[in-house]
N, C-alpha and C positions, 0 to 999 in steps of 0.2 A: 924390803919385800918379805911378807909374812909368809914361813913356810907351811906347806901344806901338811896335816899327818898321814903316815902313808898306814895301810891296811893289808895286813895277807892274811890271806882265808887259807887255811891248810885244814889237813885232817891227818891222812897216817904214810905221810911219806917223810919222816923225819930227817931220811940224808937231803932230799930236794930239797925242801927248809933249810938247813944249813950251808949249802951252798948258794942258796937266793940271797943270803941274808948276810954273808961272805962277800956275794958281788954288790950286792947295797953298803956294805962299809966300804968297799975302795970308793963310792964319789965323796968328794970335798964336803957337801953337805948333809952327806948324813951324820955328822953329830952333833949338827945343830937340829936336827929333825926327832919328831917326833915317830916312833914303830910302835905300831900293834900288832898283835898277832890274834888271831881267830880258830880258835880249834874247836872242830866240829866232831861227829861222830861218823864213821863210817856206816854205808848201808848193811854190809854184812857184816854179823856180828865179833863173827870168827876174827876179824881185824882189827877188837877194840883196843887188845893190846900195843897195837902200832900207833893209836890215836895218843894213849895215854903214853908214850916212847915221845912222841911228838911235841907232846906238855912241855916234859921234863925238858925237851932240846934245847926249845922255845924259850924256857926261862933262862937259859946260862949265855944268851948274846950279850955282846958290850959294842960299845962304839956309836952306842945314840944318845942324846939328850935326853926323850923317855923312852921308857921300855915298858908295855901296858901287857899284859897277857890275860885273853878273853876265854876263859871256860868254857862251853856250849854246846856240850854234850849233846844237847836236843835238837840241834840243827843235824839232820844227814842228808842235805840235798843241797848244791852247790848255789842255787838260786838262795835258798834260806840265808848260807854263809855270807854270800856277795849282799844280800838287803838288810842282814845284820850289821856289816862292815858300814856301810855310807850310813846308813839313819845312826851309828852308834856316832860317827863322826859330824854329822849334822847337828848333834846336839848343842857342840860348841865351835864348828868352825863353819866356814863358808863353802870349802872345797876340800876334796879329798883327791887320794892317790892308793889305788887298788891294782894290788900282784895278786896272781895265783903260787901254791909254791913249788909248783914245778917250773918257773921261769928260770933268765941269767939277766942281767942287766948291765948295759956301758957304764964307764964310770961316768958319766956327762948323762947318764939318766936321768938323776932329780935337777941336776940345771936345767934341764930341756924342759922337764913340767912345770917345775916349782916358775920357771920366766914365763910360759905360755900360760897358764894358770891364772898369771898375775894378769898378760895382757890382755885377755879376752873376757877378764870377768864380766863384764858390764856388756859383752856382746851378746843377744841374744841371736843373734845366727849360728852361735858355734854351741854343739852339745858336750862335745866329748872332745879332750886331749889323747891322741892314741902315740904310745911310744914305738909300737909295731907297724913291722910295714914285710908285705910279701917279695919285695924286690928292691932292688937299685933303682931311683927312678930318673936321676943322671948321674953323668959320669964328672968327677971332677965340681961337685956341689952339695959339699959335704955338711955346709952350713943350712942349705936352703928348707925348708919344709912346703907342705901341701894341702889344701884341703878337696876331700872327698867325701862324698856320703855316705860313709859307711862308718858301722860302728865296731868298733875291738874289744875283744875280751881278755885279752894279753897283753897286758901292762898299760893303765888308761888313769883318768883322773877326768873327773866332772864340777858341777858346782850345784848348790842347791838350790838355786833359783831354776835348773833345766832337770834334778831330778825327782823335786816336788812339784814340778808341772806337768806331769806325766797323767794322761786319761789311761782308762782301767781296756785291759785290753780287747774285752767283748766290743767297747767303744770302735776301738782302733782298728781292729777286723773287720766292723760291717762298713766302714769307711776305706779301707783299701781293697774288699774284693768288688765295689761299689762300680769299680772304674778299672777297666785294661790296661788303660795308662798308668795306674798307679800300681798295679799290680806289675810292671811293667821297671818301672822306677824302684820301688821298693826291692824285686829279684835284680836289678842291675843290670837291665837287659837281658834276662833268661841266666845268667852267667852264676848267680847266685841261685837255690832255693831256702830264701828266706821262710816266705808262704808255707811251704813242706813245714817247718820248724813251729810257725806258728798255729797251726789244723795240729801238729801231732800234741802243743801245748796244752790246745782245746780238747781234744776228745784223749790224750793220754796220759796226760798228767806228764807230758815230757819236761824234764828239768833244761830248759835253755830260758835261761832269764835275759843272755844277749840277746836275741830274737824280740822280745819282746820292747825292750830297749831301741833295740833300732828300727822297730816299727812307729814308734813314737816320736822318734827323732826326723823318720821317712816324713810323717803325717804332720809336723812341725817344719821339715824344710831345711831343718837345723845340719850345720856341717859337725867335720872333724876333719881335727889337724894330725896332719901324719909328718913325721922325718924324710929326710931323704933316702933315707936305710934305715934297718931297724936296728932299734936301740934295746930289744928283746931276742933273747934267744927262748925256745922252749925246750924246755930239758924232759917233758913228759913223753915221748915217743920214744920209750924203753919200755913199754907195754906196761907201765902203773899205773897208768890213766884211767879215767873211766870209758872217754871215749874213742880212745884209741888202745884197742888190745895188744894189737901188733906190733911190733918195733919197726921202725924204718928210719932214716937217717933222714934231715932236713935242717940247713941252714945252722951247723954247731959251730961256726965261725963269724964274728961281727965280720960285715965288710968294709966299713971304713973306721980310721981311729975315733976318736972322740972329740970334741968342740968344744972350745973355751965359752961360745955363744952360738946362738941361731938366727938366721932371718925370717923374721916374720911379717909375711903378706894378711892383703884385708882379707874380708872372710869370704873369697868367691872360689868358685870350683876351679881348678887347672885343667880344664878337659883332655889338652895334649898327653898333659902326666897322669889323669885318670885312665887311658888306655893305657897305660906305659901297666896304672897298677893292676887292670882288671888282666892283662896279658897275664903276668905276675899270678896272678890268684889261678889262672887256671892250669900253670906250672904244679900250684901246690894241690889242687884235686886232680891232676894226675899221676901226682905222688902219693898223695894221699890215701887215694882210692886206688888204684894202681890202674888206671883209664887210659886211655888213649884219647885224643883229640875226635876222633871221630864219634868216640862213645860218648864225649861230653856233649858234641854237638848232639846228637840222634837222644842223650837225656832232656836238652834245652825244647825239642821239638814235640818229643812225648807230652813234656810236663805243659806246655804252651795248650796242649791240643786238648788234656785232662782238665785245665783250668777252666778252657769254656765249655768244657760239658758241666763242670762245677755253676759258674759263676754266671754264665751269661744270661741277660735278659735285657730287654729294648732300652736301649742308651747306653748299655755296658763298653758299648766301644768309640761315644763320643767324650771329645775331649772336654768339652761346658763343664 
């Protein structure tokens, strides 16, 4: 099995770095693997000396096969860094493996990709390998995985057959507000606002490149494979983030040990255990946001009711 190289985009959190890259040497296969590193610039200036902290970190890892470190001062926007990382990897491999550096990782991380990776090359229903996962989705199946429609931006790997097949997103937007059912599919049943993410890309210039991703992947059909648990911690919810200021606690413990291997099913949706994850996800925007169940619902109702004063016109809500 040809390993994949893996990719982290950092900018000016040099201790996160360090510790990602601390839990990527405990698995077995990271010294056969290839690491890059990707250091970008911060938006404010005031922080470039943390960038340039970053550099210097970045160069003194040991414990990989290669060690590449990518300059790129000019990138200050997390989309720049992430479309840097794959096309730079594209150039000579088939697949890649993309961390941010505020993650942790199991030690059975790159077993889990680098095997899935391998199996689904050749599928085109599957888009994304996601190592994340919002919850437990059984008890006592520790090996199994899942596919969902949905895409992750916390610890993932793709292929370039499904990331140079991507249509330009103005494409992809007039094709999903087109239809209520797909605008329907694509938020996940109300439960997600994807749409939000995608309108604020358009008219804001908002940096969400997974949005745009998984609009793509929505309009393609294409799955993603998830763990049974996640094989990702996020270490950024100490308010370094960009998008989370505030500090809150969430999930700083793996919940189960690590796998020698995994089972891997064909590429169909697990509907039982997608409720299991969508439950799961709205645990985490009530944490997140600091919500109630009841505010989440009365948002899903709002935003439903804003969409068809947006979007509706004669056929909008047939399913043809």
């Amino acid at each position: 099995m040809e390993l994949a190289p893996i990719y982290i985009a950092a900018c000016r959190r040099p201790g996160h770095l360090a510790q990602l890259v601390e839990s990527l040497t405990l698995n077995p296969l990271a010294k056969e693997s290839e690491l890059h590193i990707v250091v970008g610039a911060p938006k404010n200036p005031s922080e470039f000396h943390l960038a340039k902290e970053t550099l210097k970190v970045a160069s003194s890892f040991l414990g990989f096969r290669v060690l590449e470190i990518h300059e790129r001062f000019e990138l200050k926007t997390g989309s720049s860094l992430i479309d840097y990382c794959v096309r730079d990897a594209f150039k000579s491999h088939e697949k890649v493996i993309v961390l941010e550096d505020d993650l942790l990782v199991r030690n059975d991380f790159l077993q889990y990709m680098n095997s899935a990776l391998d199996k689904y090359r050749h599928d085109h229903n599957v888009g994304q390998i996601s190592a994340w996962n919002f919850g437990l989705m059984q008890k006592d199946c520790p090996q199994q995985t899942y596919f969902f429609p949905n895409t992750t931006s916390w610890g993932w790997g793709t292929w370039k057959r499904a990331w140079d097949d991507r249509e330009d997103l103005e494409s992809n937007y007039k094709w999903v507000v087109e239809k209520s059912h797909r605008l329907k599919k694509f938020n996940h049943g109300g439960t997600y606002n994807d749409i939000g993410m995608i309108e604020a890309i358009r008219t804001r210039n908002y940096d969400a490149w997974d949005a745009a991703w998984a609009l793509d992947c929505c309009r393609k059909g294409r799955l993603v494979l998830y763990p049974n648990s996640s094989l990702i911690l996020n270490n950024g919810f100490d308010g370094s983030g960009l998008n989370f200021k505030k500090s809150f606690k969430w999930n700083d413990a793996f919940t189960e040990y690590p796998q020698n291997q995994f089972i891997f099913s064909d590429s169909k949706i697990s509907r039982k255990n997608y409720r299991s994850f969508i439950k799961a996800h709205k645990k985490w925007v009530t944490k997140s946001y600091n919500w109630s169940k009841w505010i989440i619902y009365v948002d899903i109702i709002l935003r439903q009711v804003r969409q068809h004063k947006l979007y509706y016109r004669p056929g909008f809500y047939s399913k043809k």
